[in-house]
N, CA, C and O atoms as a GROMACS GRO file, in nm:
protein
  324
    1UNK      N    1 -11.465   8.951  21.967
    1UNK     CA    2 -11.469   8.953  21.823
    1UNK      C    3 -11.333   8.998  21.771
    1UNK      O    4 -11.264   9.086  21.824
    2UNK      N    5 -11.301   8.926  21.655
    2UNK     CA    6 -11.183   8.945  21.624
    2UNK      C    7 -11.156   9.074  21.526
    2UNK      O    8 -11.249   9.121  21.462
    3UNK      N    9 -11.007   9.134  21.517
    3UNK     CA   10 -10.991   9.239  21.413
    3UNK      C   11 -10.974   9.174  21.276
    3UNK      O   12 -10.925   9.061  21.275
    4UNK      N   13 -11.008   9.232  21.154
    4UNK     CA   14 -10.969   9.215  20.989
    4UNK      C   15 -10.899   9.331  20.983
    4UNK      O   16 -10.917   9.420  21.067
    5UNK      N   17 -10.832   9.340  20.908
    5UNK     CA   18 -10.740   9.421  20.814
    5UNK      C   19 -10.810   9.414  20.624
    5UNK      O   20 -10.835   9.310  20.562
    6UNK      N   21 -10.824   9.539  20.582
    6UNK     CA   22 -10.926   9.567  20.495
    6UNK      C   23 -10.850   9.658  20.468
    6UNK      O   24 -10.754   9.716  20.519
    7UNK      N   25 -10.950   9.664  20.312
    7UNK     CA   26 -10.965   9.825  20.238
    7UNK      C   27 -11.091   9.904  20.198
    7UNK      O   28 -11.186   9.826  20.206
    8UNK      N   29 -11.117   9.978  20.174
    8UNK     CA   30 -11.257  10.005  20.202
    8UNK      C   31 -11.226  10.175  20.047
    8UNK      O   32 -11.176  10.287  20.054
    9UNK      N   33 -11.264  10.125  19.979
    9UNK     CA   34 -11.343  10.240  19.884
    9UNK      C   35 -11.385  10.298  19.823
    9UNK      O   36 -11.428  10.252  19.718
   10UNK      N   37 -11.399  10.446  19.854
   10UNK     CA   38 -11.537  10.563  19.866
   10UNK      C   39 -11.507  10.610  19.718
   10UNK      O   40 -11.393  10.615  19.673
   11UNK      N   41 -11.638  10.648  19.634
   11UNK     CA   42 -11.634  10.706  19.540
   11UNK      C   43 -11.721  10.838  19.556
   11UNK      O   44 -11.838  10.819  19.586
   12UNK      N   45 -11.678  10.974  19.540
   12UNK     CA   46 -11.733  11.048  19.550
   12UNK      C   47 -11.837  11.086  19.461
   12UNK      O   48 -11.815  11.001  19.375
   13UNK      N   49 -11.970  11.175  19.401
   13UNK     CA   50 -11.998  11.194  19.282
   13UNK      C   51 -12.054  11.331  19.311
   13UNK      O   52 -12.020  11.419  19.231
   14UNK      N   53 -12.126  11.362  19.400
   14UNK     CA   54 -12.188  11.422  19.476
   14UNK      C   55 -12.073  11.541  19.566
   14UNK      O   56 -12.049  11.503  19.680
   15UNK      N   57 -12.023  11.639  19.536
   15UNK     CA   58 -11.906  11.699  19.608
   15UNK      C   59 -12.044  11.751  19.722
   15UNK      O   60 -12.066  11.643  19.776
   16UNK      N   61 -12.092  11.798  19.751
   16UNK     CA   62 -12.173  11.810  19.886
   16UNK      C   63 -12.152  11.770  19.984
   16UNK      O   64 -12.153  11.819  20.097
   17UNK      N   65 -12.113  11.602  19.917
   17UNK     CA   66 -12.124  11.505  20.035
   17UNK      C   67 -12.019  11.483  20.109
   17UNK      O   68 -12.009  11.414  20.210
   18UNK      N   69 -11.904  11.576  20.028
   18UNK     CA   70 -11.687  11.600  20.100
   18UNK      C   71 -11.721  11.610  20.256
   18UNK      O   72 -11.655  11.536  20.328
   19UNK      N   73 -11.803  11.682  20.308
   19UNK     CA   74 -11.765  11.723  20.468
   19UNK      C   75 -11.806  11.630  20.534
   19UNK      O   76 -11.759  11.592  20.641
   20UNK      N   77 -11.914  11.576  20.467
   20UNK     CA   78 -11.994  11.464  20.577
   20UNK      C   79 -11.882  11.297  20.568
   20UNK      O   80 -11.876  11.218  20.663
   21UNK      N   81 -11.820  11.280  20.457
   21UNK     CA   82 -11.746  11.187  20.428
   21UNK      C   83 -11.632  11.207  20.548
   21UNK      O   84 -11.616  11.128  20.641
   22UNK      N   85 -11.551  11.337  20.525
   22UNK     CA   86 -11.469  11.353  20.602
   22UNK      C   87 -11.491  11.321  20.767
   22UNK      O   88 -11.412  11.261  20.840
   23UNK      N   89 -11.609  11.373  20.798
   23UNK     CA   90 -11.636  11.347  20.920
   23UNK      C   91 -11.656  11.219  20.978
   23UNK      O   92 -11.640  11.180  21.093
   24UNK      N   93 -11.690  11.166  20.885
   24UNK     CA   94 -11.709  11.002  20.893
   24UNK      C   95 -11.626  10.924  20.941
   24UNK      O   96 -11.628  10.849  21.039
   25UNK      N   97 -11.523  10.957  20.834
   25UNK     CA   98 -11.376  10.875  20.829
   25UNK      C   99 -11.318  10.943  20.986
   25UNK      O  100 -11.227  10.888  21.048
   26UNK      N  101 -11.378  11.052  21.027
   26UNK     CA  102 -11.246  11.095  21.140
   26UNK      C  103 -11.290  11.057  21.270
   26UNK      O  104 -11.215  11.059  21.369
   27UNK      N  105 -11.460  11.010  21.274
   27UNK     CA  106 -11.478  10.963  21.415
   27UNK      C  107 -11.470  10.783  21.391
   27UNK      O  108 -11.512  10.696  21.468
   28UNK      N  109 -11.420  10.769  21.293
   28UNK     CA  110 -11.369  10.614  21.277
   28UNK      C  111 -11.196  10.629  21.251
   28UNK      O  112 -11.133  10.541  21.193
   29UNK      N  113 -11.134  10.752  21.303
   29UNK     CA  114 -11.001  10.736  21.270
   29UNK      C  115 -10.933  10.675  21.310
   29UNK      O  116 -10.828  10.658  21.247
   30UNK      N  117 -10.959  10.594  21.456
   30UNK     CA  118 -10.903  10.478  21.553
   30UNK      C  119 -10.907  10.352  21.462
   30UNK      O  120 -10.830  10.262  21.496
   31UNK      N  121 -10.975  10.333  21.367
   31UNK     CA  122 -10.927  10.160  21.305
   31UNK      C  123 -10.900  10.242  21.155
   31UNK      O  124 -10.948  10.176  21.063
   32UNK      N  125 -10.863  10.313  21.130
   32UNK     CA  126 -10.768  10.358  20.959
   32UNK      C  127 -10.653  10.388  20.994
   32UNK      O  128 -10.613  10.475  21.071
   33UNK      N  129 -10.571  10.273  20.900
   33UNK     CA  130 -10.425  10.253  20.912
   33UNK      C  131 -10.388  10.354  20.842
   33UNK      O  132 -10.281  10.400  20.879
   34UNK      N  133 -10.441  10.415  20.743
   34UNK     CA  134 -10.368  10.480  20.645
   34UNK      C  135 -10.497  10.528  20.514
   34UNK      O  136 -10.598  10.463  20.486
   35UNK      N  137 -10.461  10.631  20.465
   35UNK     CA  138 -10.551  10.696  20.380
   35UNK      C  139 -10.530  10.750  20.287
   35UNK      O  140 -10.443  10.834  20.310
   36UNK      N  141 -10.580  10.753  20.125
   36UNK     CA  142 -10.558  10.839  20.020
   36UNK      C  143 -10.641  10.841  19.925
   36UNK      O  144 -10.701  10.757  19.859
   37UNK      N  145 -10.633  11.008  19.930
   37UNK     CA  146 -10.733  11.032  19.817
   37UNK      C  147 -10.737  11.136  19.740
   37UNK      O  148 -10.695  11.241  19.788
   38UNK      N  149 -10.788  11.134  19.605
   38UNK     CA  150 -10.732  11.162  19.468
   38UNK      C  151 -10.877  11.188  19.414
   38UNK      O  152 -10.982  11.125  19.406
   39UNK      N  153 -10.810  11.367  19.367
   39UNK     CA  154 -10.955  11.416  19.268
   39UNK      C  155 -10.942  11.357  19.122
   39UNK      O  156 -10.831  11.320  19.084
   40UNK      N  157 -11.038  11.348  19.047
   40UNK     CA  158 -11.029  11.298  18.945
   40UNK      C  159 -11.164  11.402  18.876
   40UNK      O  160 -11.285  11.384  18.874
   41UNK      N  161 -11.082  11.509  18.827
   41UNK     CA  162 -11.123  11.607  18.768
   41UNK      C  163 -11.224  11.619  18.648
   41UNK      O  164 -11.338  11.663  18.631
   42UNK      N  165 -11.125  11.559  18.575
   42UNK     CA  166 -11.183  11.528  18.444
   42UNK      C  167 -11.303  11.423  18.395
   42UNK      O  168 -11.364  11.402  18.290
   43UNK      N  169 -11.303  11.366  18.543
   43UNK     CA  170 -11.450  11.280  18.550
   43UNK      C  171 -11.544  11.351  18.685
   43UNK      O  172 -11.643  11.299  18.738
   44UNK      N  173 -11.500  11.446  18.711
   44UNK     CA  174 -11.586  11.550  18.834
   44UNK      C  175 -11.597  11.444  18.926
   44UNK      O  176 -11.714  11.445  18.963
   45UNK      N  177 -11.530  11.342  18.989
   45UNK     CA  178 -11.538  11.270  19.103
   45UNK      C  179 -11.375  11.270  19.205
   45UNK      O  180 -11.261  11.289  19.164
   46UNK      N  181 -11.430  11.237  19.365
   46UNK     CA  182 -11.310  11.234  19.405
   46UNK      C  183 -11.337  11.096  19.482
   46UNK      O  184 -11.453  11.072  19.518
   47UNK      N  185 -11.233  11.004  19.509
   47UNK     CA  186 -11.142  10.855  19.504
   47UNK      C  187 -11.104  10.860  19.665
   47UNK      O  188 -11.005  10.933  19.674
   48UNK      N  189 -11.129  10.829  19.748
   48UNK     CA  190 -11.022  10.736  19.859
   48UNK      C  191 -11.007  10.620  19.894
   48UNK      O  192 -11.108  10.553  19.915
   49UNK      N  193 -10.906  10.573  19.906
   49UNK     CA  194 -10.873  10.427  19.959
   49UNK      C  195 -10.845  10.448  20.096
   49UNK      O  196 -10.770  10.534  20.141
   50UNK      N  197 -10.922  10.345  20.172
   50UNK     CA  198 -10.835  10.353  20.331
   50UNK      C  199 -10.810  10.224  20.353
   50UNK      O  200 -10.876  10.132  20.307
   51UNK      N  201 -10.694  10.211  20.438
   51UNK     CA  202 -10.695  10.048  20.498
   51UNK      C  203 -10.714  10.060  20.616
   51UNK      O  204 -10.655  10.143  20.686
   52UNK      N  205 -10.790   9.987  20.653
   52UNK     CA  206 -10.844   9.980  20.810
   52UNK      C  207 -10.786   9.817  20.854
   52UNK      O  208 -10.733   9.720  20.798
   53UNK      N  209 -10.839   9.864  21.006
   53UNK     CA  210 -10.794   9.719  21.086
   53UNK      C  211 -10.933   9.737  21.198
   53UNK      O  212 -10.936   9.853  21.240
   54UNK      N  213 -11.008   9.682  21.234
   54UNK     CA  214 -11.107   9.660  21.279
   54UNK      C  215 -11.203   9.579  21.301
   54UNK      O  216 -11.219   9.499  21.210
   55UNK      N  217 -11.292   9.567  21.411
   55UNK     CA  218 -11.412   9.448  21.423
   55UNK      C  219 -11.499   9.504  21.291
   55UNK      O  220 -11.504   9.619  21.248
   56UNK      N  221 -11.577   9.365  21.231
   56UNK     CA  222 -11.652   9.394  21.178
   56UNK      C  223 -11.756   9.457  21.182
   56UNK      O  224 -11.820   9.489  21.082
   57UNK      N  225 -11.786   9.482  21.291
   57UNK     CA  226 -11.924   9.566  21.355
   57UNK      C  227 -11.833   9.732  21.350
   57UNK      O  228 -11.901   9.832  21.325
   58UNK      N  229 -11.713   9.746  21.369
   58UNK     CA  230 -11.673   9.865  21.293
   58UNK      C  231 -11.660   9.924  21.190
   58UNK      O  232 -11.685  10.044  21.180
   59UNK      N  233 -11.599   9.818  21.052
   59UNK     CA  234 -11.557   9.810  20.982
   59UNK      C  235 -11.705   9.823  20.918
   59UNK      O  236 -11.719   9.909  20.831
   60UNK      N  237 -11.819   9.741  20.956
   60UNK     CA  238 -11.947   9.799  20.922
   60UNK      C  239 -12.047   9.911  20.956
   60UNK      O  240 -12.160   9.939  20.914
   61UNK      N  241 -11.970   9.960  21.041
   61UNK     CA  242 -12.074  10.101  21.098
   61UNK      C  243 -11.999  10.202  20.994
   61UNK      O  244 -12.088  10.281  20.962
   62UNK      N  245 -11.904  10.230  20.941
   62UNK     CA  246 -11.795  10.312  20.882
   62UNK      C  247 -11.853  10.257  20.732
   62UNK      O  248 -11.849  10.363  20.669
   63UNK      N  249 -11.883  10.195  20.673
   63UNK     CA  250 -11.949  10.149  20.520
   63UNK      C  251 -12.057  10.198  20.565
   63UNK      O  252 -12.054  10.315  20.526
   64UNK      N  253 -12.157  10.181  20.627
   64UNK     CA  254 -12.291  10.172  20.652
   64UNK      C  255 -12.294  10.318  20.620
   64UNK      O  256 -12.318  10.366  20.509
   65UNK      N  257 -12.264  10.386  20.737
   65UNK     CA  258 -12.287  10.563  20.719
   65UNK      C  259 -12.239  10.596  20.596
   65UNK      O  260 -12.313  10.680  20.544
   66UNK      N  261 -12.160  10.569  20.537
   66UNK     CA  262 -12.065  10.592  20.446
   66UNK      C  263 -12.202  10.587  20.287
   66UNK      O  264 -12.256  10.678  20.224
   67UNK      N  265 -12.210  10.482  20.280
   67UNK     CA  266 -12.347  10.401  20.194
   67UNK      C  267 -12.422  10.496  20.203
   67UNK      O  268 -12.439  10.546  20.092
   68UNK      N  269 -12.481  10.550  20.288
   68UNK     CA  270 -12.640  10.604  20.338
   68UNK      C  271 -12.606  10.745  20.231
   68UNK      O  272 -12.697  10.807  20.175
   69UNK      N  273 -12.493  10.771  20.220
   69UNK     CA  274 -12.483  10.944  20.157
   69UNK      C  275 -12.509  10.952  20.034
   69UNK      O  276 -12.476  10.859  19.960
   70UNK      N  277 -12.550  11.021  20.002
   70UNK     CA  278 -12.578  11.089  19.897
   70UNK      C  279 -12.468  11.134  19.785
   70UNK      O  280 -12.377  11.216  19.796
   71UNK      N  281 -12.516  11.028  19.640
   71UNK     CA  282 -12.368  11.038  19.555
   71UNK      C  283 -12.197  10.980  19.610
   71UNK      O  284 -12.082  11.008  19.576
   72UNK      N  285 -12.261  10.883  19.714
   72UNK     CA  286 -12.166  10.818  19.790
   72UNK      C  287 -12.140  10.694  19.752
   72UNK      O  288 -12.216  10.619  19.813
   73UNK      N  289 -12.051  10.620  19.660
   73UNK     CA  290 -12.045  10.454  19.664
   73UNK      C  291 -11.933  10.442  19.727
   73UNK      O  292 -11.842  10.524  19.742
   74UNK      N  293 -11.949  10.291  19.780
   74UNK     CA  294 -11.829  10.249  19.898
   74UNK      C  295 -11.846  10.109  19.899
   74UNK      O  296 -11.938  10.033  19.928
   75UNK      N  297 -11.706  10.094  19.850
   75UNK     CA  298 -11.716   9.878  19.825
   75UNK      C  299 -11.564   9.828  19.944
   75UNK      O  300 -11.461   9.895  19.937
   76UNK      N  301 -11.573   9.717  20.036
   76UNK     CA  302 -11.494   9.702  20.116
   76UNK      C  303 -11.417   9.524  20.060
   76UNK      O  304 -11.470   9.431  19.998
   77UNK      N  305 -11.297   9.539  20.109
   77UNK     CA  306 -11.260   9.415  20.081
   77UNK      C  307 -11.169   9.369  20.220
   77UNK      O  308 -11.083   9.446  20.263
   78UNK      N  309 -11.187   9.281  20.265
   78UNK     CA  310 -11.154   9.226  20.401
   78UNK      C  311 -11.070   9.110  20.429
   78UNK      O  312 -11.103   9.014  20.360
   79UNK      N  313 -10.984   9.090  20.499
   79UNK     CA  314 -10.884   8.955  20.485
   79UNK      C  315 -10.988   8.859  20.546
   79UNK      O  316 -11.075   8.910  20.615
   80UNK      N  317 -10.988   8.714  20.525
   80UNK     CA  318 -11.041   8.650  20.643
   80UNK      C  319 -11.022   8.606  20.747
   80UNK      O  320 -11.109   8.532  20.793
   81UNK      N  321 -10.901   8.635  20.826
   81UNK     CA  322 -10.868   8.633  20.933
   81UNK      C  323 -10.878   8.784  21.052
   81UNK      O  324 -10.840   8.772  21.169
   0.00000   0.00000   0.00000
């Protein structure tokens, strides 16, 4: 199966859900090229973008968990190659 190169992201709403997010992203840290993320105070939410490179069966286990949380949205966009 082949790799995509993507972006993938997380909207926080739910601050509870910071450690479990974090943890997420770090046992998927082998396909994230790069990462950033930004509190946004004044709307009580916090923002990351990651770009990943990964099989889709990665790139979907890392949304999936991601999804499942609580006060968690997460939208991915994927090259097609």
């Amino acid at each position: 199966m082949g790799k995509r190169v993507g972006v993938v992201a997380i909207i926080i709403e739910d601050k509870e859900s910071i450690p479990m997010v974090n943890r997420i992203l770090s046992k998927y840290a082998e396909i994230i090229i790069g990462r950033m993320g930004v509190p946004y105070k004044e709307k009580n939410l916090n923002i990351i973008s990651a770009i990943i490179d990964g099989t889709t069966d990665e790139i979907g286990g890392l949304t999936g968990q991601l999804g499942k949380l609580q006060g968690v949205a997460v939208k991915s966009a994927l090259s097609k190659n």
